[in-house]
SEPA-635992 format. One record per residue (C-alpha): residue number from 1; x, y, z. Coordinates in steps of 0.5 Angstrom, whole numbers. Layout:
% SEPA-635992
<node><pos>NUM</pos><u>X</u><v>Y</v><w>Z</w></node>
...
This chain:
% SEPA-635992
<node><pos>1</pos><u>42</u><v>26</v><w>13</w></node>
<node><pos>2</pos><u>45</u><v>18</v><w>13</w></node>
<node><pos>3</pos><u>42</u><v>13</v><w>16</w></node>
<node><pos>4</pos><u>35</u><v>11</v><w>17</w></node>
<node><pos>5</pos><u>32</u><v>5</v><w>21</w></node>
<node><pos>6</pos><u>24</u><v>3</v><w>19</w></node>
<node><pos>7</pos><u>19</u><v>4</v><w>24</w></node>
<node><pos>8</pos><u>12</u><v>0</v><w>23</w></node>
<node><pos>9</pos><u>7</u><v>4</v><w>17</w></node>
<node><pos>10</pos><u>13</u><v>8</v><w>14</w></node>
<node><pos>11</pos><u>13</u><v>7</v><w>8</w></node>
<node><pos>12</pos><u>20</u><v>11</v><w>2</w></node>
<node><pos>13</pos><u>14</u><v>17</v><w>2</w></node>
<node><pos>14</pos><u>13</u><v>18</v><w>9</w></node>
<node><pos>15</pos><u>21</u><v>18</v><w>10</w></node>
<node><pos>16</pos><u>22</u><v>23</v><w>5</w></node>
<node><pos>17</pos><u>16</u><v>28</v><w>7</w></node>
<node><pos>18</pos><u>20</u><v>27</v><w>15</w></node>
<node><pos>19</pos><u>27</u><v>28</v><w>12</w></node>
<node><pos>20</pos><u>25</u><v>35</v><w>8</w></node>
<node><pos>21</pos><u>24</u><v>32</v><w>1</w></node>
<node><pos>22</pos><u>20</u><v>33</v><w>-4</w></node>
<node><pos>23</pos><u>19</u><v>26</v><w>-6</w></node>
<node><pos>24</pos><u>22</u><v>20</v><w>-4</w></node>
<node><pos>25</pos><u>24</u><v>16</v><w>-11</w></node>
<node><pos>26</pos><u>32</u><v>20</v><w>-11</w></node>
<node><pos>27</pos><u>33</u><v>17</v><w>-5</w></node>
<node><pos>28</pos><u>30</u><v>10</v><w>-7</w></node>
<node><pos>29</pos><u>35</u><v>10</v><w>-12</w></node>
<node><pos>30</pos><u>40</u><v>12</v><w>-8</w></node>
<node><pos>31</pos><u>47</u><v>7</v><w>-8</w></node>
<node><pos>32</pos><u>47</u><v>6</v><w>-1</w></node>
<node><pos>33</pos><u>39</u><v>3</v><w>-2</w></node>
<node><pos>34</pos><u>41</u><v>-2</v><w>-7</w></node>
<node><pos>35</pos><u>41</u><v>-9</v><w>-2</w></node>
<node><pos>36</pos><u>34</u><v>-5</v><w>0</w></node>
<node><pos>37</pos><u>32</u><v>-5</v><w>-7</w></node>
<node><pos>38</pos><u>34</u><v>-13</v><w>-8</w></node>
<node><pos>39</pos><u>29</u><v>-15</v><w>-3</w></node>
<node><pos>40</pos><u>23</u><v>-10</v><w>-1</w></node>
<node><pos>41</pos><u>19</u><v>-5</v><w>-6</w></node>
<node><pos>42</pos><u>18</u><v>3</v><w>-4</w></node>
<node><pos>43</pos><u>12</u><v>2</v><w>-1</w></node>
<node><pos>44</pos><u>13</u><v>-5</v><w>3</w></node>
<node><pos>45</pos><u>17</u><v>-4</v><w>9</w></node>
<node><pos>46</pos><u>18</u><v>-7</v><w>15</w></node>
<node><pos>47</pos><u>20</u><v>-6</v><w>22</w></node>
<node><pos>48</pos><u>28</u><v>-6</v><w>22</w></node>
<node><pos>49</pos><u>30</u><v>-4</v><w>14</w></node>
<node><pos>50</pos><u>35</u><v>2</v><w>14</w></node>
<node><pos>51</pos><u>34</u><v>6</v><w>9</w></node>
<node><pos>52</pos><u>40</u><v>11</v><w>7</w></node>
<node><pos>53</pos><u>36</u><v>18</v><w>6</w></node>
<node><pos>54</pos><u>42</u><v>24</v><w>3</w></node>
<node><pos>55</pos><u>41</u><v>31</v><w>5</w></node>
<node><pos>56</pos><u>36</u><v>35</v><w>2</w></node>
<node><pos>57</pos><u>40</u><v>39</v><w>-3</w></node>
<node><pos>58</pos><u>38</u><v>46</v><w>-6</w></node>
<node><pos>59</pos><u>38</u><v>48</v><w>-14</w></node>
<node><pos>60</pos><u>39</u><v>55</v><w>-15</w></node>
<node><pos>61</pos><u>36</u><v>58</v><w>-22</w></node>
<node><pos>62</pos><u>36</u><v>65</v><w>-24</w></node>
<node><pos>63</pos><u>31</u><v>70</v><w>-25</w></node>
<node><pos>64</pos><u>30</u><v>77</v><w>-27</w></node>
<node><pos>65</pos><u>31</u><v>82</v><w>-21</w></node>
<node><pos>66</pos><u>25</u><v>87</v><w>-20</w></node>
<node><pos>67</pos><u>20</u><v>81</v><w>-23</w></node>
<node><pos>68</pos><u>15</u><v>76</v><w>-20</w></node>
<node><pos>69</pos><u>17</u><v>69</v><w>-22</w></node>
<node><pos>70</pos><u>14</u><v>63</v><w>-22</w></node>
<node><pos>71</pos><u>17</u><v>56</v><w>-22</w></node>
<node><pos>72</pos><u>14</u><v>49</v><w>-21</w></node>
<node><pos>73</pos><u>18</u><v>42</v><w>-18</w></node>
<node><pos>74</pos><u>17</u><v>36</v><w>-24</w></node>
<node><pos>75</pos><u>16</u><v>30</v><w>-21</w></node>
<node><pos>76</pos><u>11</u><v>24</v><w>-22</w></node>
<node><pos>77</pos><u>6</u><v>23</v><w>-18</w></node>
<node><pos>78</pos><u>4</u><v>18</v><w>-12</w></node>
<node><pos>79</pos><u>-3</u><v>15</v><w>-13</w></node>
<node><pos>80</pos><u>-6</u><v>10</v><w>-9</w></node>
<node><pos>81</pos><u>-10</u><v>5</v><w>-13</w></node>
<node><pos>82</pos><u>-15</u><v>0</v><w>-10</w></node>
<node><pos>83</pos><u>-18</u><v>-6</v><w>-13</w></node>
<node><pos>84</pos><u>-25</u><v>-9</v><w>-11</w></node>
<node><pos>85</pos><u>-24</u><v>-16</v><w>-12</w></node>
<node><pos>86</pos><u>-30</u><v>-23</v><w>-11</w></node>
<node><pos>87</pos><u>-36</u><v>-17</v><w>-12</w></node>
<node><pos>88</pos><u>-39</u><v>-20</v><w>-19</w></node>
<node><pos>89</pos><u>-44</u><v>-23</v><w>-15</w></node>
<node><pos>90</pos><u>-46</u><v>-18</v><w>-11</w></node>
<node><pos>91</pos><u>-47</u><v>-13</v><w>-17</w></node>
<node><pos>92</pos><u>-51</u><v>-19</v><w>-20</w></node>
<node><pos>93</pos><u>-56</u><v>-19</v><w>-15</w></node>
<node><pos>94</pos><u>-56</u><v>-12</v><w>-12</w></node>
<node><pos>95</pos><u>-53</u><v>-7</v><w>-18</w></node>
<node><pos>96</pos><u>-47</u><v>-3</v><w>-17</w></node>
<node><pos>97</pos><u>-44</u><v>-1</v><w>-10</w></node>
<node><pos>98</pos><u>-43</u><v>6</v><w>-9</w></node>
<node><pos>99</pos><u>-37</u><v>7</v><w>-5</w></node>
<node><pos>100</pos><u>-33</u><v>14</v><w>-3</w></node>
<node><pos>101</pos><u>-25</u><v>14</v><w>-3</w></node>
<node><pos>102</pos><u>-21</u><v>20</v><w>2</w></node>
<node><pos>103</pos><u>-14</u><v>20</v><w>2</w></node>
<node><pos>104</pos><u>-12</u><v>27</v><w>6</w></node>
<node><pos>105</pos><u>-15</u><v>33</v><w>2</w></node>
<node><pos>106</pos><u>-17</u><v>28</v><w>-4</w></node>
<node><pos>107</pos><u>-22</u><v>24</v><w>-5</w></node>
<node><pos>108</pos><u>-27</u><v>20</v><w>-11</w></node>
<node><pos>109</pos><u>-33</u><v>17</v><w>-10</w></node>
<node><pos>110</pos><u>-37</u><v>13</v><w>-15</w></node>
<node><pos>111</pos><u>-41</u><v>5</v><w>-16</w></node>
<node><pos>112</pos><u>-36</u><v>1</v><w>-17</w></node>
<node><pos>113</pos><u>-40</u><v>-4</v><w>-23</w></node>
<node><pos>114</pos><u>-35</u><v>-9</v><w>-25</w></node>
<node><pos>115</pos><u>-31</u><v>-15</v><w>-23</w></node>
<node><pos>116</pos><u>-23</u><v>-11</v><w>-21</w></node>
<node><pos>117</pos><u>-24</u><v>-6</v><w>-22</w></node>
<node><pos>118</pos><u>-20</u><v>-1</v><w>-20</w></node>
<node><pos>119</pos><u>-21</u><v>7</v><w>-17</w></node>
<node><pos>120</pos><u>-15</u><v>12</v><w>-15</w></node>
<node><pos>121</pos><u>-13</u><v>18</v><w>-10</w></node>
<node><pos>122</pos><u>-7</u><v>23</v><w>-11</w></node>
<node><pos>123</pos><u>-4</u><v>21</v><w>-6</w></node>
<node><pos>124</pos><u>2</u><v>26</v><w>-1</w></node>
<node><pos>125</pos><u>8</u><v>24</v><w>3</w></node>
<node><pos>126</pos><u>6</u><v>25</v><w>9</w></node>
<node><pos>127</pos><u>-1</u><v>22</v><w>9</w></node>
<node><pos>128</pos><u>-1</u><v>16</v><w>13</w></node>
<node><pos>129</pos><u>-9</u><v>14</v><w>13</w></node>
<node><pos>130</pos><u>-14</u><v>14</v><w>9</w></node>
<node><pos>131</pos><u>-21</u><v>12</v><w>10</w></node>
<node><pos>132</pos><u>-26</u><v>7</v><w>4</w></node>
<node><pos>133</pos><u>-33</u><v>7</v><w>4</w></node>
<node><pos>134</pos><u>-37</u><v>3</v><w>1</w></node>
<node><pos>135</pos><u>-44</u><v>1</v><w>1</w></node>
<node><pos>136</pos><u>-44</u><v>6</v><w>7</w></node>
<node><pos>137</pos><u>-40</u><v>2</v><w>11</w></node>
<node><pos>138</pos><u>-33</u><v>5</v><w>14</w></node>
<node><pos>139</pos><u>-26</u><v>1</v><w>12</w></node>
<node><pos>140</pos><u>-20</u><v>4</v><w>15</w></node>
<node><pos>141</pos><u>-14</u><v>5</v><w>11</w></node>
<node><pos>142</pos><u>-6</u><v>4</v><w>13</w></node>
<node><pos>143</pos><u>-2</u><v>7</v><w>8</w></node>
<node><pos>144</pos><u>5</u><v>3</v><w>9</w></node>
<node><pos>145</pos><u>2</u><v>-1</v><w>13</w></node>
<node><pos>146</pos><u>2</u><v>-7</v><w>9</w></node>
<node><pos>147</pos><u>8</u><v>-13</v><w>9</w></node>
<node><pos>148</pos><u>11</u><v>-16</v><w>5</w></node>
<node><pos>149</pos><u>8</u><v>-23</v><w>2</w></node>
<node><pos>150</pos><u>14</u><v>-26</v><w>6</w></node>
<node><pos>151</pos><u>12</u><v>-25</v><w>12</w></node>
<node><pos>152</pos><u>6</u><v>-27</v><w>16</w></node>
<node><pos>153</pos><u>4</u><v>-21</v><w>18</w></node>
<node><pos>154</pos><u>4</u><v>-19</v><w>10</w></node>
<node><pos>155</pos><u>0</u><v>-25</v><w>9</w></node>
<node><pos>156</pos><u>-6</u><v>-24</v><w>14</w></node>
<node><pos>157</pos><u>-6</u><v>-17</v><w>12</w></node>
<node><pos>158</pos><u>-8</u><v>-21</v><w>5</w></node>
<node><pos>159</pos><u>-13</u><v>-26</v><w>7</w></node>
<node><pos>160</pos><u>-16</u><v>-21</v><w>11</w></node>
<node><pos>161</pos><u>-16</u><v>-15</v><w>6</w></node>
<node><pos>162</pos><u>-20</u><v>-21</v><w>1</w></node>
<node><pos>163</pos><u>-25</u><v>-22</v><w>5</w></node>
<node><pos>164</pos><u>-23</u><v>-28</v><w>10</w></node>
<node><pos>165</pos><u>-22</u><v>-28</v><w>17</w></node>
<node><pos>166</pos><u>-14</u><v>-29</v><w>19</w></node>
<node><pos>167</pos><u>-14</u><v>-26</v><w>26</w></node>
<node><pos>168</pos><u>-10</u><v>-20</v><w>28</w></node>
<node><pos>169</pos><u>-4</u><v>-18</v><w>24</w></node>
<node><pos>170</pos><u>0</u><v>-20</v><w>29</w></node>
<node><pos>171</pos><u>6</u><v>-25</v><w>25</w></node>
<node><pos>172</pos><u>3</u><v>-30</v><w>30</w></node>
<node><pos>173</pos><u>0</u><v>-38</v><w>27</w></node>
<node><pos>174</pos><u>-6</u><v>-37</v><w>31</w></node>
<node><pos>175</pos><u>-12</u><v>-42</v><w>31</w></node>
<node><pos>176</pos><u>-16</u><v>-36</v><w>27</w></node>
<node><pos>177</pos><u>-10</u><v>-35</v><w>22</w></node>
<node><pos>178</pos><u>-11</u><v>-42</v><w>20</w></node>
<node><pos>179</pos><u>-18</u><v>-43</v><w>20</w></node>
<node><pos>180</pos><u>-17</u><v>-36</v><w>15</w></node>
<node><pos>181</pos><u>-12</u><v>-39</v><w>11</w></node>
<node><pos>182</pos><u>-16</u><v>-45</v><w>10</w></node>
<node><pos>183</pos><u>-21</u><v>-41</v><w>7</w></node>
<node><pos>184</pos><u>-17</u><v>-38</v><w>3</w></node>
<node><pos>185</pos><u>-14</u><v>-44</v><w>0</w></node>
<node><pos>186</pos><u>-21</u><v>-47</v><w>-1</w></node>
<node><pos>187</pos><u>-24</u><v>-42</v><w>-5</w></node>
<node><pos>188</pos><u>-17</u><v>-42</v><w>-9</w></node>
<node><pos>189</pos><u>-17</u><v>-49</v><w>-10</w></node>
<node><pos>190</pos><u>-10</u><v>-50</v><w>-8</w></node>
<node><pos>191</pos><u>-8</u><v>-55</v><w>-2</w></node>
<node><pos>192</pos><u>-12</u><v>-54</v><w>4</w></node>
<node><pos>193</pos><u>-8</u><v>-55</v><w>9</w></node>
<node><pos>194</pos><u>-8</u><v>-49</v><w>13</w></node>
<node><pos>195</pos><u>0</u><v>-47</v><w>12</w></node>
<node><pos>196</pos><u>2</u><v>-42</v><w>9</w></node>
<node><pos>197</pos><u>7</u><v>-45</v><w>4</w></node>
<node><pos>198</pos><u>10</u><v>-42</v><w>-3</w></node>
<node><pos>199</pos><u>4</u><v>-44</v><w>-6</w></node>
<node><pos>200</pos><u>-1</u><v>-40</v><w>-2</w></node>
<node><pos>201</pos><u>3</u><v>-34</v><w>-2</w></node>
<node><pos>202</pos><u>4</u><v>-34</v><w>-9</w></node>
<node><pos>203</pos><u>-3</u><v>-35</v><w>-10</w></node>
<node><pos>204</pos><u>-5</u><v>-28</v><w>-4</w></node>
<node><pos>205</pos><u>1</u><v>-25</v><w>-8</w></node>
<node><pos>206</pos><u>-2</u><v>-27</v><w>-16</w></node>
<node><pos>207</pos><u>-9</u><v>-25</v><w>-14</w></node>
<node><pos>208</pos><u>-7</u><v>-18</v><w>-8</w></node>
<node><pos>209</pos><u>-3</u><v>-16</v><w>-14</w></node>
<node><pos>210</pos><u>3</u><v>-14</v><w>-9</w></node>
């Protein structure tokens, strides 16, 4: 196949699933990947990376003739994970919130009750969106759509998916991306200045998880 260059929302499943393969970790584990390796995680991309993805290669298996035979393809298998962060005082108040999680054909659906917790969804190559409810209001999910914490995209992503107000995810220091940030710095009790320094991107990277 040779080389492939990142457009924004990819992510190593979603190019596998286009190049023809059947899952994406052989690829990431490729030669040709290594300096990708160094520097970005399967599911945090940006715009621009090149991704060497190898052709698709087929595997012959014999069977006996004149017979049905069944075979099956071993691989781990992809999971989305969402973690819900700052409801402790909601459920104290209120009690458990329902929420209902829909990732392509898979979806849970339960209360969450406790602090971090965490719910998940088999998650397929090609699926590129998803969609959390919770308490009956709707979030769109991009799978891939996330940045790294390095850049500032990634981390008005983070203050926004945490529950501050960061502006659109535009990779712009904005006024609003700022006023976000400073939130997000107060309730941490780190630096309040409004700059997202190490400190602040450790911080979103520590309680993110990525």
């Amino acid at each position: 196949m040779g080389w492939h260059r990142v457009i924004d929302g990819e992510w190593m499943g979603s190019i596998a699933a286009a190049a023809g393969h059947t899952g994406w970790r052989q690829i990431w584990a490729h030669a040709n990947n290594a300096s990708l390796r160094s520097s970005r995680t399967p599911e945090l991309l940006v715009e621009g990376d090149r991704v060497f993805v190898p052709d698709v290669l087929g595997k012959h298996e014999t069977a006996a003739t004149d017979a049905k035979s069944r075979f099956e393809v071993a691989r781990a298998p992809d999971v989305l994970k969402v973690r819900f962060l700052e409801v402790k005082h909601y459920i104290a108040l209120f009690g458990p919130i329902a929420y209902e999680l829909v990732v392509g054909p898979h979806e849970s659906t339960g209360t969450i009750t406790e602090e971090e917790q965490e719910v998940s969804v088999p998650l397929a190559l090609n699926v590129r969106t998803g969609t959390l409810t919770v308490a009956g209001t709707p979030y769109a999910l991009k799978i891939g759509g996330l940045h790294p914490v390095e850049r500032l995209s990634g981390m008005q992503a983070r203050i926004n998916n945490l529950g501050w107000d960061a502006g659109p995810v535009d990779n712009a220091q904005g006024p609003r991306t700022k006023r976000g940030t400073r939130d997000f710095q107060a309730f941490y009790q780190i630096q309040v200045d409004g700059i997202i320094g190490p400190e602040t991107r450790g911080k979103a990277k520590a309680v993110y998880g990525s």
